[in-house]
C-alpha positions as a printed NumPy array, in Angstrom:
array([[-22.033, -10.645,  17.969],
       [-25.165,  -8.789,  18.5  ],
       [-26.701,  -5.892,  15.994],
       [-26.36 ,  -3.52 ,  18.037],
       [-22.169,  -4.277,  18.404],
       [-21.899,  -4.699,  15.109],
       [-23.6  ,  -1.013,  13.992],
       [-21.117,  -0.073,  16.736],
       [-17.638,  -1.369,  15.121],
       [-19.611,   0.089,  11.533],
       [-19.705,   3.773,  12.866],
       [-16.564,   3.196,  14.723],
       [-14.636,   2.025,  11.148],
       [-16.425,   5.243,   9.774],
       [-16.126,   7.928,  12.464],
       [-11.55 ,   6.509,  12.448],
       [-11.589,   7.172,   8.516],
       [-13.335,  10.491,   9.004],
       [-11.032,  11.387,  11.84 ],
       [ -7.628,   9.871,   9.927],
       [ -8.974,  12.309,   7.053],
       [ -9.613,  15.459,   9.073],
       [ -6.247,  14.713,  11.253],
       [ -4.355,  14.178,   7.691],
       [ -5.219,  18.618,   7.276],
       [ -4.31 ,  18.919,  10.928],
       [ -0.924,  17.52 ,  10.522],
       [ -0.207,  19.246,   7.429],
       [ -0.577,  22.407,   8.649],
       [  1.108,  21.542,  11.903],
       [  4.508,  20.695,  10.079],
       [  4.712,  24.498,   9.662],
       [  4.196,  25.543,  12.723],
       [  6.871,  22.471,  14.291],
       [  9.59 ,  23.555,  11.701],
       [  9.632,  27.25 ,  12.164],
       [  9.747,  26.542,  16.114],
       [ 12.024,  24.24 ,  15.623],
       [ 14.714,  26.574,  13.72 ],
       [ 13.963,  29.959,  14.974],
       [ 11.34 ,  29.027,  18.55 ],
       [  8.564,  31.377,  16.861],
       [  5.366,  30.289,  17.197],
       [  4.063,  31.584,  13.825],
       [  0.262,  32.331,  14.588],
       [  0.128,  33.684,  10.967],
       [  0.772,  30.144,   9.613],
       [ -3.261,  29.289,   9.464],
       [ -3.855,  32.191,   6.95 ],
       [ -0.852,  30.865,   4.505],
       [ -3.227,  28.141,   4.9  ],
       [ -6.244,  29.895,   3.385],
       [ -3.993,  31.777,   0.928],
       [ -3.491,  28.326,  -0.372],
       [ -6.985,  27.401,  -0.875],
       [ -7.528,  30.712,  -2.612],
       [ -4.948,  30.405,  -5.002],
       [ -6.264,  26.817,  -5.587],
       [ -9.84 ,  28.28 ,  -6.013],
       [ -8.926,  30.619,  -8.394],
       [ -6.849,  28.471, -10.362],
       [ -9.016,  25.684, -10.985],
       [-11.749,  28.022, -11.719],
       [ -9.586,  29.512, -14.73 ],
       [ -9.661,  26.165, -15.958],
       [ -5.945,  24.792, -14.514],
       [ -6.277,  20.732, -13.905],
       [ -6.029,  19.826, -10.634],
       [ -2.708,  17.927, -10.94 ],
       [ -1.278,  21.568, -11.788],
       [ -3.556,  23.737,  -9.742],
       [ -2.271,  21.84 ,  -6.764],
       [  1.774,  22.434,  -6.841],
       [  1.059,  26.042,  -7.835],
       [ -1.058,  26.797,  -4.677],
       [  2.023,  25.626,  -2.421],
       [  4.655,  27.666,  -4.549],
       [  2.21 ,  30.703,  -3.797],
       [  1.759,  30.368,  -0.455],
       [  5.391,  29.325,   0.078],
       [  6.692,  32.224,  -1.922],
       [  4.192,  35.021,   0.261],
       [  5.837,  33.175,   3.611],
       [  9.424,  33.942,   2.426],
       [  8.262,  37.333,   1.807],
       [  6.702,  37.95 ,   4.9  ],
       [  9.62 ,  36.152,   6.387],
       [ 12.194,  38.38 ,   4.887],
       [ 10.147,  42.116,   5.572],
       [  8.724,  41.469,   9.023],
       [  9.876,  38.719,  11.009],
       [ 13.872,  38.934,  10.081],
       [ 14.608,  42.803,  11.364],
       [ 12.766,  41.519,  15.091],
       [ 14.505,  38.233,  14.882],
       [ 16.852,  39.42 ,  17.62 ],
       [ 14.373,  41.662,  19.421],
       [ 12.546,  38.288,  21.596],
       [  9.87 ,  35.998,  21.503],
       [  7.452,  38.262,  22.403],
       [  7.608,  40.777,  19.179],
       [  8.397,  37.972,  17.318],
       [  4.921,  36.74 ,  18.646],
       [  2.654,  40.062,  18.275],
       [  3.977,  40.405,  15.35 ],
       [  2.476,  37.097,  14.14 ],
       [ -0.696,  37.811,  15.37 ],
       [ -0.575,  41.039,  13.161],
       [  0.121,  39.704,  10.212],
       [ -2.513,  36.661,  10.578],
       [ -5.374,  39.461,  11.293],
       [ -3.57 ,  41.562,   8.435],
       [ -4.   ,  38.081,   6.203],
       [ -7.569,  37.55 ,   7.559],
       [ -8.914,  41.778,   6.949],
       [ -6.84 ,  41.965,   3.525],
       [ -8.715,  39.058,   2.351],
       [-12.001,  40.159,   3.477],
       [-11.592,  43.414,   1.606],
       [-10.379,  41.977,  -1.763],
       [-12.055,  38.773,  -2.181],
       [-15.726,  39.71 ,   0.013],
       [-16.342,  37.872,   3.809],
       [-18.843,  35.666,   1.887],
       [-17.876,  31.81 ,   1.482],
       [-17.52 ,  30.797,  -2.165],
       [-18.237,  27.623,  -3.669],
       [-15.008,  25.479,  -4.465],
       [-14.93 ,  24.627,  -7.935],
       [-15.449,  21.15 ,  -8.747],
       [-11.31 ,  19.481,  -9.552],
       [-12.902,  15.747,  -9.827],
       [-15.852,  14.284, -10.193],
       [-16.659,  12.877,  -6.834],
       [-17.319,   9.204,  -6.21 ],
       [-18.254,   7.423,  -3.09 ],
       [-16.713,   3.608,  -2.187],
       [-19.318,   1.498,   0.254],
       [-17.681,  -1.645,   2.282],
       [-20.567,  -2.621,   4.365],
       [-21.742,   0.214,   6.004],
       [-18.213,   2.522,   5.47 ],
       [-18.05 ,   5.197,   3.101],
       [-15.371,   6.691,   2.365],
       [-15.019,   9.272,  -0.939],
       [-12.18 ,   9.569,  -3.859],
       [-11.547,  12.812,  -2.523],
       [-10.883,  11.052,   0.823],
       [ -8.685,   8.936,  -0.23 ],
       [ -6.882,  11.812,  -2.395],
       [ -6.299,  13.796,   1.049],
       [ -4.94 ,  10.524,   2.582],
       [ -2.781,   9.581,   0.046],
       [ -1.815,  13.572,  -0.803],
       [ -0.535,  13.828,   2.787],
       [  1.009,  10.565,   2.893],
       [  3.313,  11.535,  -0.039],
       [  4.25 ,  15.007,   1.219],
       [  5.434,  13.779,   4.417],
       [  7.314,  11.186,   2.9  ],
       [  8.87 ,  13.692,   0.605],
       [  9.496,  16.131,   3.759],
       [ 11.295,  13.31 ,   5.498],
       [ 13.248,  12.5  ,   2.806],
       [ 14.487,  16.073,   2.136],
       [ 15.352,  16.56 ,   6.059],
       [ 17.195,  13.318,   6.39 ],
       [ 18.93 ,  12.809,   3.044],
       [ 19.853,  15.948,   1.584],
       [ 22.168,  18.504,   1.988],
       [ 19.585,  21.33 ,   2.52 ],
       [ 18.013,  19.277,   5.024],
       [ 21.573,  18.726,   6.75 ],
       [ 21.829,  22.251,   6.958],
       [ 18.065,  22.519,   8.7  ],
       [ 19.088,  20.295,  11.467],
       [ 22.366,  22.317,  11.89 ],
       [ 20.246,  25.528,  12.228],
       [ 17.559,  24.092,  14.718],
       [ 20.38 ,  21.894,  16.906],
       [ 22.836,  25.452,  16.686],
       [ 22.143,  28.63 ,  14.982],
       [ 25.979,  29.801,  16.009],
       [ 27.171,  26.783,  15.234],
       [ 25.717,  26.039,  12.136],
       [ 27.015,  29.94 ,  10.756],
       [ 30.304,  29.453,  12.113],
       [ 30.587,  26.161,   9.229],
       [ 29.822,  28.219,   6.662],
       [ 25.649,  28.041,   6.285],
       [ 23.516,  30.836,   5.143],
       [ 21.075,  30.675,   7.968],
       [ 19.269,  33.154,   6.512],
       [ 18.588,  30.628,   3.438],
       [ 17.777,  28.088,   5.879],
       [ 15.411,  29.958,   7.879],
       [ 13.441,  31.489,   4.741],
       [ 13.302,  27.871,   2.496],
       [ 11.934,  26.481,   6.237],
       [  9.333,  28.972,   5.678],
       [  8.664,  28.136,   2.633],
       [  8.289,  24.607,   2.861],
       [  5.98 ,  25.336,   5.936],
       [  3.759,  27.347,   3.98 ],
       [  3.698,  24.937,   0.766],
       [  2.106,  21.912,   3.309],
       [ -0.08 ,  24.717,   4.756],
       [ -1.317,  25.266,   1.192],
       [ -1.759,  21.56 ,  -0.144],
       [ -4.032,  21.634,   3.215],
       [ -6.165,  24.445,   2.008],
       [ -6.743,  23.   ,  -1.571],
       [ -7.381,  19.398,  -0.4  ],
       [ -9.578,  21.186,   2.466],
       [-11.649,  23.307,  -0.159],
       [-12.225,  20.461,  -2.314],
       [-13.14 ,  18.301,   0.884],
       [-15.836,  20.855,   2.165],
       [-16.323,  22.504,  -1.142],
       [-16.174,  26.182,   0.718],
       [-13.221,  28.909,   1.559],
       [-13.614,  32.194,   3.102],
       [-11.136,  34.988,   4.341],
       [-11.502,  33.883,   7.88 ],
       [-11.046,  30.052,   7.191],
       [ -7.49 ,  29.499,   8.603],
       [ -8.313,  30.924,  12.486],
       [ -9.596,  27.678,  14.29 ],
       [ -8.059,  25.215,  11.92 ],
       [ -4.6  ,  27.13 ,  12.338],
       [ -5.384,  27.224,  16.417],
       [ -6.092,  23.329,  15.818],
       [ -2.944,  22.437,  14.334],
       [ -0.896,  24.281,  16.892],
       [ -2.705,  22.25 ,  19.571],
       [ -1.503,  19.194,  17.28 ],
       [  2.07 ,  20.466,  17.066],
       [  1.975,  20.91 ,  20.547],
       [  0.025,  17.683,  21.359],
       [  2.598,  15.615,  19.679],
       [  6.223,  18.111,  20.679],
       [  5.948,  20.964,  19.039],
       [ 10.079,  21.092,  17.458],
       [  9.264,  17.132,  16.489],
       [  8.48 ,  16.44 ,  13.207],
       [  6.99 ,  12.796,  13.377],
       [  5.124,  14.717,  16.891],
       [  3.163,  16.982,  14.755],
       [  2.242,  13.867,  12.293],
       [  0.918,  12.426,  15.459],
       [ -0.531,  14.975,  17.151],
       [ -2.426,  16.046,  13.992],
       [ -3.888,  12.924,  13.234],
       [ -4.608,  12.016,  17.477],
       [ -6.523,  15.242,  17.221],
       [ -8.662,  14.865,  13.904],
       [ -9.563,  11.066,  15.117],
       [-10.734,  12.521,  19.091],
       [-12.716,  15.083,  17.688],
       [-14.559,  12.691,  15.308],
       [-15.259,  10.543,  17.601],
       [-16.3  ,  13.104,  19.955],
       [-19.01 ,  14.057,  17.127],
       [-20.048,  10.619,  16.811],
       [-20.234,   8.987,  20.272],
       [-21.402,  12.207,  21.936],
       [-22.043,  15.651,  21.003],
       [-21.213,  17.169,  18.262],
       [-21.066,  21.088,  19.341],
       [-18.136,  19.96 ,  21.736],
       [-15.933,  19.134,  18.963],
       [-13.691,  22.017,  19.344],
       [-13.88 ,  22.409,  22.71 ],
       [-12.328,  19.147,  22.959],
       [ -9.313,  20.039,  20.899],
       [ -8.596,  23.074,  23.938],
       [ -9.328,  20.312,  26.563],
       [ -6.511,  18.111,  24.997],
       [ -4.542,  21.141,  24.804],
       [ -4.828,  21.783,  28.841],
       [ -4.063,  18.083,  29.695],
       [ -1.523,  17.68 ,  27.926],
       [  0.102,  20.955,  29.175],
       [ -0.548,  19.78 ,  32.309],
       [  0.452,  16.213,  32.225],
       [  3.331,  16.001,  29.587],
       [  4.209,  19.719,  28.404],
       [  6.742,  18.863,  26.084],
       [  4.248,  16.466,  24.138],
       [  3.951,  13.144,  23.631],
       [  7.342,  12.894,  21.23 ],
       [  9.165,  15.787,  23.36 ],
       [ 11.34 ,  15.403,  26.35 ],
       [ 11.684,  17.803,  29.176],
       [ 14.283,  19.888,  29.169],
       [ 15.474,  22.128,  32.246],
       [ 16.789,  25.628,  31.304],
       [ 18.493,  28.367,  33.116],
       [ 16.529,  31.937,  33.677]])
């Protein structure tokens, strides 16, 4: 094997952990936005900004002096518990009204999110205060960080946890009931309501383990730092079947590796354009995602 090949499968090893890590934040955030379409078909476009809410609370927690191992639980039970409010005062009176209210009204509250942050906290990035000490692991020529691995294993754990709570508990009984029948599922004695607002929740609690593991990745947050990560993991959810769990998994993680490798092997300015060109294709080729099946309905 020549130099040259070998420097290749090097930055190749690096660029895949780099991806798997970025992908890990994509997919995180892109449970929310799968679960909520998959029990009530809203695309919640205000699920990046529980996303930044969860940084913030993470920011400000750890800089109080909170240990990370604490810090990190109480930033999802924040922005879980502002997504069942927002849940319960905007988007359940329009529930009934259609998607497309039910979709304005998203966009509302994510620039509400995005301007109310600006004005409390200041449009100025801060500096995310140090959780861990950070420490860098060389195998030949592959670094990869603590922190790294903390986001890898961090998100492996949660989704275990989420798949164990939708496939072997009662609550999670009940979520499949909801999403497979709302009717149905209210006629057999479930509080939908319940359902819909805990889905929330749990949406928003990934959305802000992604936001602390994100601030201590790139040591920055900002008002306005959910927008094109939030777009991103939409194009995951919908990459992988947006409604599919193990799709936005997939999609997430396809998505952090391609742009990676995009910034590797090519140029690096395209690496969000090519998240939009995967979006197109796949729209165009396979709408329903790589997970989803097509599904004819009557207009």
């Amino acid at each position: 094997m020549s130099e040259d090949t070998m420097y290749f499968f090097w930055d190749l090893g690096q660029y895949l952990i780099n991806g798997l890590t970025q992908g890990s934040i994509y997919a995180l955030v892109a449970l929310g936005y799968t679960m909520v379409y998959g029990i009530i078909k809203l695309i919640n476009f205000a699920h990046g900004e529980f996303y930044m809410i969860g940084a913030f609370i993470g920011y400000y927690i750890i800089l109080a002096g909170v240990p990370l191992y604490l810090a990190f639980p109480i930033a999802m039970l924040g922005s879980g518990l502002i997504a069942v409010i927002i849940e319960r005062l905007v988007y359940r009176p329009i529930r009934h009204a259609g998607r497309i209210p039910a979709l304005i009204t998203a966009l509302g509250i994510s620039l509400f999110f995005q301007y109310l942050g600006q004005m409390l906290i200041g449009a100025d990035p801060k500096a995310f205060p140090a959780a861990i000490e950070e420490k860098t692991y060389i195998f030949g020529e592959i670094m990869i960080t603590n922190i790294q691995v903390i986001i890898l294993v961090a998100t492996f754990v949660l989704m275990v946890v989420l798949w164990w709570l939708v496939n072997h508990t009662r609550i999670g009984k009940a979520m499949r009931a909801t999403s497979y029948n709302h009717d149905a599922a209210e006629l057999m004695g479930i509080d939908t309501n319940k359902i819909i607002s805990f889905t929330f929740f749990i949406g928003a609690a990934l959305a802000g383990a992604a936001g602390v593991l994100v601030g201590m990745y790139y040591t920055t947050v900002e008002p306005m730092m959910g927008l094109i990560p939030g777009l991103k993991a939409f194009i995951a959810a919908v990459l992988g079947g947006i409604g599919i769990i193990p799709g936005a998994v997939l999609g997430g993680l396809t998505l952090g590796v391609a742009e990676n490798l995009v910034v590797g092997f090519w140029v690096s300015t395209y690496r969000d354009a090519v998240a939009f060109a995967i979006l197109i294709i796949i729209l165009l080729i396979k709408p329903a995602g790589i997970l989803g099946k097509n599904r004819k309905e009557k207009v």
